[in-house]
N, C-alpha and C positions, 0 to 999 in steps of 0.2 A: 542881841543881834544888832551889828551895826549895817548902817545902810550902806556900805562896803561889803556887807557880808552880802545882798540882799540882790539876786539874780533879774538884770534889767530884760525881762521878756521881751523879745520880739514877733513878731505876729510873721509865722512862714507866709503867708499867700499877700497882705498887702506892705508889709514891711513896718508897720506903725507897731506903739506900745501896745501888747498883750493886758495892760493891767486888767483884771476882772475876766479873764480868760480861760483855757484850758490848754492842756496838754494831753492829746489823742492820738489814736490809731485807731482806722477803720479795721473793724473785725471780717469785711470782706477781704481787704486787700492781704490780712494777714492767712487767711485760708489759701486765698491764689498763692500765696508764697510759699505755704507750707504743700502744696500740691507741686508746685514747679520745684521745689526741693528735691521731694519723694520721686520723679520722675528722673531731675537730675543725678541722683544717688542711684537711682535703677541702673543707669547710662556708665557710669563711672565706677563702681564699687568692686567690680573686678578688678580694676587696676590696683599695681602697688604702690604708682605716682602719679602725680600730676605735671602736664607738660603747662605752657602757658595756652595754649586754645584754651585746654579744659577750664582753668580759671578764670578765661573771660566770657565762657559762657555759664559759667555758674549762675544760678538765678539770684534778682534783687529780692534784697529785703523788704519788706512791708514795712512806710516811715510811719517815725512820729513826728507829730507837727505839731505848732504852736499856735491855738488860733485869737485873737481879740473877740470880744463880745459881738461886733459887726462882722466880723467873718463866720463866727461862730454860727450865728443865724442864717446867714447866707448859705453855709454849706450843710447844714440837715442832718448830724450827724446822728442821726437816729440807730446807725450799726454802729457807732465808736467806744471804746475802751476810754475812758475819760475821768484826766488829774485836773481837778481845782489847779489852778498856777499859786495859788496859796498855801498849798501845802507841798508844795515842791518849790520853794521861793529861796532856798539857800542848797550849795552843794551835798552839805551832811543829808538835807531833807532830800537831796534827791540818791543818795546812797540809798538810803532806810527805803526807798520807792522802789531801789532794783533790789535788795534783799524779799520783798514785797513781788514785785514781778517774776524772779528768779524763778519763783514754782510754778508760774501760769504755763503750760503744757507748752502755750504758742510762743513761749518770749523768745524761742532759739530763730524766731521766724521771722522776729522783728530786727531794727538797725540802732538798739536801744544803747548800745555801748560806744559805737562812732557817735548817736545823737551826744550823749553825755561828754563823751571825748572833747565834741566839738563847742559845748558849753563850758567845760573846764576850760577851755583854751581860752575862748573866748570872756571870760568872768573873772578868769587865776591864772594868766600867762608865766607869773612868776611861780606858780606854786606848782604849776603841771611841766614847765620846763625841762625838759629833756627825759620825760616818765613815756614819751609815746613818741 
């Protein structure tokens, strides 16, 4: 692995280096989503299309965030689902993490695919290039 390969974390909440951090989702906020879902789907599921109201009241996903050591403590994440940033420190590593996630009941609840999206892009602009 070269240090090219090697995913420079940023810290979501104060913007500094992640190193020694983690990568999380609160396990409340993914509940509230999978409830505002299930409601949503109530509302809609007779339809055989969607107009755009319907899509912009679709409900938000439950994030993952990025936190550093200092934010880490500061936020108490005592309900969080929680990545070492070590072991998700290159793109392959974070494949093998959603293969990993893919079977967690809640992962359809989370924003795990735009989060990753938006790391490819940001990490391998050349290499995600017109894939999204």
């Amino acid at each position: 692995m070269t240090a090219g390969d090697v995913i420079a974390w940023r810290c979501s909440r104060c913007g500094g280096s992640a190193d020694g951090g983690v990568l999380h989702i609160s396990h409340r906020d993914v509940r509230a989503a999978e409830r505002a879902a299930k409601e949503w789907n109530a509302t809609t599921q007779s339809k055989e299309a969607f107009d755009l109201a319907d899509i912009f009241m679709m409900p938000a996903l439950a994030q993952w965030q990025v936190a550093c050591p200092a934010c880490m403590r500061a936020h108490n994440c005592a309900g969080c689902y929680q990545i070492e940033l070590g072991q998700c420190a290159t793109l392959t590593a974070l494949l093998r993490w959603q293969a990993h996630l893919y079977d967690k009941s809640w992962f359809g609840a989370t924003n795990w695919v735009g989060f990753v999206h938006r790391v490819a892009q940001e990490h391998a602009p050349h290499e995600t290039a017109g894939v999204w």
